[in-house]
C-alpha positions in Angstrom: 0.0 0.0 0.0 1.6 3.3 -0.8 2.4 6.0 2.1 -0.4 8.4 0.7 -3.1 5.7 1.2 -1.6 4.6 4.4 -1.6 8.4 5.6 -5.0 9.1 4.3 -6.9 5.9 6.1 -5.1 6.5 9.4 -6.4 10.3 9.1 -10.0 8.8 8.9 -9.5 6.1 11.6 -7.9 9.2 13.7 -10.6 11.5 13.1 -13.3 8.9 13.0 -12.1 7.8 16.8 -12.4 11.6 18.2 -15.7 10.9 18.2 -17.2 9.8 21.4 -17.9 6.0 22.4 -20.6 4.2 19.7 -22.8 4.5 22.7 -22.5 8.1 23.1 -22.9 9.0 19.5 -26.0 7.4 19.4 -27.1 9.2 21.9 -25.9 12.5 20.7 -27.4 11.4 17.2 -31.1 10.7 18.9 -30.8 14.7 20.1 -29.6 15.6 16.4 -32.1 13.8 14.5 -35.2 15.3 17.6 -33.7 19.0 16.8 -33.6 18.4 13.1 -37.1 17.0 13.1 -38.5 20.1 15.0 -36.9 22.7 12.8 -37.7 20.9 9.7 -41.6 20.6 10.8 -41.1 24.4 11.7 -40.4 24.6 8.2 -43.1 23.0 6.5 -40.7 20.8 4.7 -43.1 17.6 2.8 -42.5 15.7 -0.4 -45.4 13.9 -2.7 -44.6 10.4 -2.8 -43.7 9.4 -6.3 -47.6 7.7 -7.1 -48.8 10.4 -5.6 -50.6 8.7 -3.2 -49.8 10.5 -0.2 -47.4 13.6 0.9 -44.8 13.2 3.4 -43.8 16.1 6.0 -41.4 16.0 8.9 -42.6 15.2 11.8 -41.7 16.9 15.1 -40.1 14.8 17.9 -39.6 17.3 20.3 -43.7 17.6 20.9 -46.3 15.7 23.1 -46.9 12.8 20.3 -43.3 12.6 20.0 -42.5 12.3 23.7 -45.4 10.4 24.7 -44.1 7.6 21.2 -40.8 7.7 22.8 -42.0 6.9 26.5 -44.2 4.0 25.3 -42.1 2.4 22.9 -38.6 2.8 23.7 -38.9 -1.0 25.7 -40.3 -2.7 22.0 -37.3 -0.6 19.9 -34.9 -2.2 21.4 -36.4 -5.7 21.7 -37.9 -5.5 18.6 -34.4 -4.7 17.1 -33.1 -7.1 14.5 -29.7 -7.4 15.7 -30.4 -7.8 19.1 -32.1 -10.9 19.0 -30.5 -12.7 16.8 -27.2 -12.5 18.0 -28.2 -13.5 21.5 -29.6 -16.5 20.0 -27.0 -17.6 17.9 -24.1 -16.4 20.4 -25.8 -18.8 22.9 -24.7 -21.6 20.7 -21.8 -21.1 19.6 -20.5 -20.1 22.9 -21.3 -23.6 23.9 -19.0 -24.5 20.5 -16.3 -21.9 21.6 -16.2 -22.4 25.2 -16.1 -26.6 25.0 -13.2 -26.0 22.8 -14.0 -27.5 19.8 -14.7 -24.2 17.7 -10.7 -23.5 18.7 -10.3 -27.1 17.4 -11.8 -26.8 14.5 -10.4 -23.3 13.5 -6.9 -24.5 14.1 -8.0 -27.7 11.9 -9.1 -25.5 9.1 -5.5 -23.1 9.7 -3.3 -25.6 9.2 -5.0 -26.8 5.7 -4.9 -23.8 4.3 -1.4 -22.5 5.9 -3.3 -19.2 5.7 -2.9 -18.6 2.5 -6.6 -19.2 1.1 -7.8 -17.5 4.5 -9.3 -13.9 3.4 -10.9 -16.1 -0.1 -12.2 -18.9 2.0 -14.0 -16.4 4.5 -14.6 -13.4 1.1 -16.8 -16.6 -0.2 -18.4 -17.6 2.6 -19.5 -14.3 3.3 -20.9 -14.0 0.1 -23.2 -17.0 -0.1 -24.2 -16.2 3.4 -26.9 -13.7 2.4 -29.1 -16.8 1.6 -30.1 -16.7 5.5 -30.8 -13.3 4.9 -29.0 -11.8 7.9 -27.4 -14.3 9.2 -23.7 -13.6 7.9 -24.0 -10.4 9.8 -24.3 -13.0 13.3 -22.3 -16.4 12.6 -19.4 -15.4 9.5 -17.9 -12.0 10.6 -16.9 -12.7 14.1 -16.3 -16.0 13.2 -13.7 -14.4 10.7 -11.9 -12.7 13.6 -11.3 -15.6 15.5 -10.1 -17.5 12.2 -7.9 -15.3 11.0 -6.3 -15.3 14.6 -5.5 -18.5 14.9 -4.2 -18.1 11.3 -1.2 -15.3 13.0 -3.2 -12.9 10.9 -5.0 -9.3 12.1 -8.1 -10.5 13.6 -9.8 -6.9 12.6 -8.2 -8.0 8.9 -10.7 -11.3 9.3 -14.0 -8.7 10.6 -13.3 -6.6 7.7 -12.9 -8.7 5.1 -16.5 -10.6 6.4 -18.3 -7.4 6.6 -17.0 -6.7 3.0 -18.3 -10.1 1.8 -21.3 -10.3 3.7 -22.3 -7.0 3.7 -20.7 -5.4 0.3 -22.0 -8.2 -1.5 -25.4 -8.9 -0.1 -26.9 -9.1 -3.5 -24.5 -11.9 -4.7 -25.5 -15.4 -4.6 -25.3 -18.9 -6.7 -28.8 -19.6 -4.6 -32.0 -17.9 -5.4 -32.9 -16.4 -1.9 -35.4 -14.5 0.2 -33.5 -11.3 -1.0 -34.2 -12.1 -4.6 -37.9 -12.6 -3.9 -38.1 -9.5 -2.1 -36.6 -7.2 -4.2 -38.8 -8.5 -7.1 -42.2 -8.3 -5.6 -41.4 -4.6 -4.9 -40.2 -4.6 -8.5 -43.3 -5.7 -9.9 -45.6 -3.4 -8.0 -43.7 -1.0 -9.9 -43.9 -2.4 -13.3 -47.2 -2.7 -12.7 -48.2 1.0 -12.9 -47.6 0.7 -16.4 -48.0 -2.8 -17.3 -51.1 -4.5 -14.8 -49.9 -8.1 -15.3 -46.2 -7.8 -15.6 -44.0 -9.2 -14.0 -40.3 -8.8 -12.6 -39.2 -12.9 -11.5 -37.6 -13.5 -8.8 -34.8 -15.4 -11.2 -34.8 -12.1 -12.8 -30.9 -11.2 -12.3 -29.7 -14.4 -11.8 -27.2 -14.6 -14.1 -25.4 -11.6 -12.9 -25.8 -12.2 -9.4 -24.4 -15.9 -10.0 -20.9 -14.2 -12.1 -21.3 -11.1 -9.7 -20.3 -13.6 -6.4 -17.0 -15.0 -7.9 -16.4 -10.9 -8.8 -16.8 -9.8 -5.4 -15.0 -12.5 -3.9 -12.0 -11.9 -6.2 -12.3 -8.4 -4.9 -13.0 -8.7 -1.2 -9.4 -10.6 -1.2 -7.3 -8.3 -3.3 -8.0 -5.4 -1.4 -7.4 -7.4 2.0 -4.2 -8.6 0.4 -3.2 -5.6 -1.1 -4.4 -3.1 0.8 -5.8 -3.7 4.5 -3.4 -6.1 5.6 -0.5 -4.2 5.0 -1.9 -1.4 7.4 -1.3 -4.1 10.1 2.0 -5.2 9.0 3.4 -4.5 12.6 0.6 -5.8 14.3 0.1 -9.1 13.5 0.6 -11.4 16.3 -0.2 -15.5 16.2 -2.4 -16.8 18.8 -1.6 -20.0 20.8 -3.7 -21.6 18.9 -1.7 -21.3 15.4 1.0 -23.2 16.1 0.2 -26.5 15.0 2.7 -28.6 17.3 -0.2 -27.5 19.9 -1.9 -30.6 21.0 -4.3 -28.4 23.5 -5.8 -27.6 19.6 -5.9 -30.9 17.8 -9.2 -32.3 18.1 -9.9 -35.0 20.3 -10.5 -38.2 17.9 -13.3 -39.8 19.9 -15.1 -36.4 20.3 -14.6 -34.9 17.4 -16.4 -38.5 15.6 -19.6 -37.6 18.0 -19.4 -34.4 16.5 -19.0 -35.5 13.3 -22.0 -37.8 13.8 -24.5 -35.5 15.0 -23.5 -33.3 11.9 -24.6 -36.3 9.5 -27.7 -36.1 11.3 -28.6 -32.5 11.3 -27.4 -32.7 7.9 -29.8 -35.8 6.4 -32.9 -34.4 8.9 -33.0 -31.0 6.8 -32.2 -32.9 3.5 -35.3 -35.3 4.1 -37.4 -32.1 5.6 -36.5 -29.4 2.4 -35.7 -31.9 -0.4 -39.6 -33.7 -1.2 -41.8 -31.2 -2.8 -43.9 -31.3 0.1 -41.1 -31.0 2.8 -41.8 -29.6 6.5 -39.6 -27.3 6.4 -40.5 -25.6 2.6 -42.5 -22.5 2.7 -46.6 -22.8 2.2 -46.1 -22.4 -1.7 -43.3 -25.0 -1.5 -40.6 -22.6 -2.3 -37.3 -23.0 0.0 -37.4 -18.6 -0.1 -39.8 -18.2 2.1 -39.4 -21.5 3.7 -39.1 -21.9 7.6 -35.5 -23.1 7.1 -34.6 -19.9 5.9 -36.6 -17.9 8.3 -35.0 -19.8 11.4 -31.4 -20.2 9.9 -30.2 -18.5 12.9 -32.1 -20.7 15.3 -30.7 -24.0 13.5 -27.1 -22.8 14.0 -27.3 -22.2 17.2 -28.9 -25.7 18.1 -26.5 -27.1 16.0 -23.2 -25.3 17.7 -24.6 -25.7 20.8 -25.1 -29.6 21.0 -22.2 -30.1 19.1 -20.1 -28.1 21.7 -22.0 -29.9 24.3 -21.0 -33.3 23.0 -17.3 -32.5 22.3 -16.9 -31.5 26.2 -18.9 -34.4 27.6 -17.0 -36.6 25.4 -13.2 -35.0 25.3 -13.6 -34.4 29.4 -13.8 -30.8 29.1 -16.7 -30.7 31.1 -17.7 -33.7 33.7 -20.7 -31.5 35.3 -23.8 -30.4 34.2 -23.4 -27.4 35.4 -20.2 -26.7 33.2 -22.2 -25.7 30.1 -24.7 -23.6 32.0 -21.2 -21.6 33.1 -19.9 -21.3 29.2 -23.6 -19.9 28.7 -23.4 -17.5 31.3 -19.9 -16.2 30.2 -20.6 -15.8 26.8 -24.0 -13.4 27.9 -21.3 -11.7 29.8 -19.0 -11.1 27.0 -22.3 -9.6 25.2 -22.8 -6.9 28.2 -21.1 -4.1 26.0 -23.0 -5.1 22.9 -26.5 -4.7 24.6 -25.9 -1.5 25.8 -24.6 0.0 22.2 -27.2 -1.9 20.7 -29.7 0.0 23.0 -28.9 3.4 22.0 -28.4 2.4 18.3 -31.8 0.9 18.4 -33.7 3.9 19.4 -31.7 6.0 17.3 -32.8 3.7 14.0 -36.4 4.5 15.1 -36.2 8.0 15.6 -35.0 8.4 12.5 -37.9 6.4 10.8 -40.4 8.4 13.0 -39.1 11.6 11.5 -39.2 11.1 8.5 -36.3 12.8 7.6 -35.1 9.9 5.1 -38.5 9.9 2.8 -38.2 13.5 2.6 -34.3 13.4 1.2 -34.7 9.9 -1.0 -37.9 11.4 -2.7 -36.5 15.0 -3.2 -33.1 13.6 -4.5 -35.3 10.9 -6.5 -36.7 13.9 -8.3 -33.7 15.7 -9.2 -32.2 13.1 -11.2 -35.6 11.7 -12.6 -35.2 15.0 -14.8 -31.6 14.4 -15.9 -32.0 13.0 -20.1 -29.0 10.6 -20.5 -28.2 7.1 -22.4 -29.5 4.3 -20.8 -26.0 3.1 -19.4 -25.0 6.3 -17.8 -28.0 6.6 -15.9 -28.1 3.1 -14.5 -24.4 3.9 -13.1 -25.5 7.2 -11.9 -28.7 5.6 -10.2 -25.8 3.1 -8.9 -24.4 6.1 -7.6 -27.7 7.8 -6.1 -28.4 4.7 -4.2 -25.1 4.5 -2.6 -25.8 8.0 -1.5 -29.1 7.4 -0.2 -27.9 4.2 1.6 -25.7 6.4 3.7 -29.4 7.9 4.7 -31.3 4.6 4.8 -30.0 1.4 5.9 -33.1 -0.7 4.7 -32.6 -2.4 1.5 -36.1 -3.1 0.9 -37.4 0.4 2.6 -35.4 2.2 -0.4 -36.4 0.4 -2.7 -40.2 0.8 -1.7 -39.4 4.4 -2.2 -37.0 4.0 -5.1 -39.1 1.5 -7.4 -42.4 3.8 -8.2 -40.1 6.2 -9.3 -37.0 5.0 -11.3 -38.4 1.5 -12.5 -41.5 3.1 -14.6 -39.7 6.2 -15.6 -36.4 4.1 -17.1 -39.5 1.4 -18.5 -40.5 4.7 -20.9 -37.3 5.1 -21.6 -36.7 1.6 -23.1 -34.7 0.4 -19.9 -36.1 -2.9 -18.5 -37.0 -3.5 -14.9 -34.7 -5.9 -14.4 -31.5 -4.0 -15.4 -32.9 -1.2 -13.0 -32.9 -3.7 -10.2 -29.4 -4.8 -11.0 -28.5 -1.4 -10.9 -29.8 -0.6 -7.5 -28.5 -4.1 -5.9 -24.7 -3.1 -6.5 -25.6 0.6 -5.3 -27.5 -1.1 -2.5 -24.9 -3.4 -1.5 -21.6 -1.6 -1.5 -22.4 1.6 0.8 -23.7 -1.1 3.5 -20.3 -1.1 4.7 -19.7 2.6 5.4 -22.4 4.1 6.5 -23.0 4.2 10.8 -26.5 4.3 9.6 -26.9 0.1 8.8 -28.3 -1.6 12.0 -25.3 -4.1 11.8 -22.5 -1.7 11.7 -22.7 -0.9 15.4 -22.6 -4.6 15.8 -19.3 -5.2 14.0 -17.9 -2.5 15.8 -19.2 -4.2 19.0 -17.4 -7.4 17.5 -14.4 -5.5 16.5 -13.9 -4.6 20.0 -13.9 -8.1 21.6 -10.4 -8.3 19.3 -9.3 -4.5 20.0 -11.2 -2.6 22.8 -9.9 0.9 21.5 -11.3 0.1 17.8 -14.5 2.7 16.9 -15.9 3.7 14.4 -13.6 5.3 12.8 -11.6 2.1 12.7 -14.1 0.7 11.3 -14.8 3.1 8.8 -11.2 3.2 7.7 -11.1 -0.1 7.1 -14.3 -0.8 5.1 -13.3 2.6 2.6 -11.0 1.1 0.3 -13.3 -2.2 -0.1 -16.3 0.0 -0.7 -14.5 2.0 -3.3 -13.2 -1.1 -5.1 -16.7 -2.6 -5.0 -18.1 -0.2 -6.7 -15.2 0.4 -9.2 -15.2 -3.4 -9.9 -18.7 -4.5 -9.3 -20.2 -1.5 -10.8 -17.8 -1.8 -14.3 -19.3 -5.5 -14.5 -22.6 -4.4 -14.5 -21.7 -1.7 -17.4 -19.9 -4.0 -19.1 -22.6 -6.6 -18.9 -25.4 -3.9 -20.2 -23.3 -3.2 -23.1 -22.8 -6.2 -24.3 -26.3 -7.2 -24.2 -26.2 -10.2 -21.8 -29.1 -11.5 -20.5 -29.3 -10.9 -16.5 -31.5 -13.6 -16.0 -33.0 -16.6 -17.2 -36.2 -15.5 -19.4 
């Protein structure tokens, strides 16, 4: 990495970490967003939605509805909060794994297979494919990447930022059709549908390009943690215990790691005999594996999964010999989680006062309408709508709440002017995708900082931040020039 780049992302990782402690500048955030709301309703500040249906205004915080929303259903913000939940859940688990020793095990197994080399592409794929569970990257892959590339003698915070890159920066990327895809396209077809009544956009529709985009982004994700992050920690890489593999204390025990084995043969045929028949328990209502209960309690699943199997590899390996040994590896991993809660407090209210203000309607429909005016070729404006969404993500976390306020808009607007639906959804998937990773404003940043700082306690967000720049950059250099290059040559994005 050359000195000017070096100089320039410590300058953001300096300036990012003058500001206060995540907590704290959510807090301070909440009092922005209440003032901002007030002077904006002073205003009279309010936007038509693009169908016209309905005109949206700020609306005050700082007044008795406001106060008397905040009172009542500050409890339900935070419980109802995606990332809280979740990551309790799954955490449980794979505490059990961690704690028992057999996630150590198995990390150091994978370490000395790969002699580190194939590291940052092993987890850069992973993290890509892991946006078939929807969210569940965000919980299982990226701290999981810290430990791994730990016991590897590599940056821990190299192994968070390359997962966040993958599973975050490349959301939209999959081999799999997923819950994602389906999404998307039923917004996408409301849309269509203004102008064509039984159109519509199929969930297959960008297939193709997702499918080519995931080997993209994962060539990507590990050149610029090659070339570019890991040199920043050139000084600082130190190998855990756990990497030297002359370490018996992290060579699996035989006899426990075949029970382990075993019970994953089981979990393993139990979901292939419940998701394979047509008719399959665990399919969706309609059959389909998108909306199926599998997906919908991938977190769940991993957890049980970790958690027995960590429970059986310390019953059999003589880790444990009391029952109450695994209720003690529960109770320290909830402890570990302390600092987590309370960040993931603050961020949670400040998520919803930003909803309730309505600050982010107002400047995604107002900007919306400035470049709905602009005349271009059909190219150019799909990379400048790439480039609109990745400045409205840095408003509006919520991939499908932009795109509710996007798709009436740009999808019938670019239909008249011969530009299909399904190469504006491309579009707005790589726009979507590659700001995730920058922007304080995506429920799951706080979280990675929260996981950052179980590796590095002084790391904020402006480590964070400084880290993520260069990937989001290249993503959008790289991803961004496939998609061009893919319009003007007239490829099919999907199947159909």
């Amino acid at each position: 990495m050359s000195a000017p780049l070096l100089r320039l992302l410590d300058r953001i990782e300096t300036l990012g970490n003058r500001l206060p402690p995540p907590a704290w500048l959510f807090v301070w955030l909440c009092g922005m967003v209440a003032v901002a709301s007030w002077l904006l309703a002073l205003t009279g500040w309010s936007v038509t939605w693009p169908d016209g249906s309905r005109t949206v205004s700020a609306v005050n915080l700082i007044s008795a509805d406001g106060l008397r929303r905040v009172l009542t259903e500050s409890v339900t913000n935070f419980t109802g909060f995606a990332p809280v939940g979740s990551v309790l859940v799954a955490m449980l688990g794979l505490g059990l794994a961690e704690r028992s020793g057999l996630l150590g095990a198995a990390l150091a197994a994978l370490v000395r297979a790969s002699r580190g080399h194939g590291l940052p592409t092993l987890v850069a794929f992973a993290g890509v494919l892991s946006s078939i569970a929807m969210d569940a990257g965000y919980v299982v892959v990226i701290p999981l990447a810290g430990l791994l590339f730990q016991r590897a003698g590599l940056p821990p915070l190299a192994g968070i930022a390359c997962a966040f890159a993958a599973v975050s920066g490349g959301f939209s990327a999959n081999l799999l059709i997923g819950p994602v895809d389906a999404l998307l396209a039923g917004i996408a077809t409301e849309a269509v549908r203004t102008l064509h009544p039984e159109a519509e956009v199929a969930v297959t529709a960008n297939y193709y390009f997702m499918a080519v985009s995931v080997f993209v982004v994962t060539a990507l994700v590990t050149l610029v943690n090659r070339w570019l992050i890991l040199p920043r920690f050139a000084d600082g890489a130190r190998p855990d215990h756990g990497s030297d593999a002359s370490d018996d204390s992290d060579r699996l025990h035989p006899r426990a790691g075949l029970a382990v084995l075993a019970w994953t043969v089981l979990v393993t045929g139990f979901v292939l005999a419940a998701l394979l028949p047509a008719d399959g328990f665990l399919r969706g209502d309609d059959g389909s594996v998108a909306k199926s209960p599998l997906i919908q309690g991938v977190v769940v699943l991993v957890a049980l999964y970790a958690g027995i199997a960590g429970l059986l590899y310390g019953r059999v390996s003589g880790r444990w010999t009391r029952s109450s040994d695994a209720i003690s590896a529960l109770e320290e991993t909830l402890r570990t989680l302390a600092g987590y809660l309370v960040l993931m407090f603050f961020a949670a209210q400040f998520i919803a006062w930003f909803q309730w203000s309505q600050i982010g309607q107002l400047v995604a429909i107002s900007g919306a309408a400035g470049l709905r005016e602009l005349a271009l070729a059909p190219v150019t404006l799909l990379l400048l709508f790439v480039l609109f969404t990745v400045g409205l993500d840095l408003l509006i976390g919520s991939a499908s709440a932009k795109w509710a306020l996007m798709a009436p808009v740009f999808i019938p607007m670019f239909l008249l002017a011969g530009i299909p639906a399904e190469a504006t959804l491309a579009a707005y998937r790589v726009g979507d995708s590659v700001a995730n990773i920058i922007t304080p404003l995506m429920p799951y940043f706080a979280m990675v900082v929260a996981f950052a700082q179980r590796f590095e306690p002084k790391a904020g967000i402006g480590t964070l931040m400084a880290l993520m720049l260069p990937y989001s950059l290249v993503l959008l250099l790289g991803w961004g020039g496939l998609l061009a290059l893919w319009l003007v040559l007239g490829w099919p994005l999907g199947p159909g």
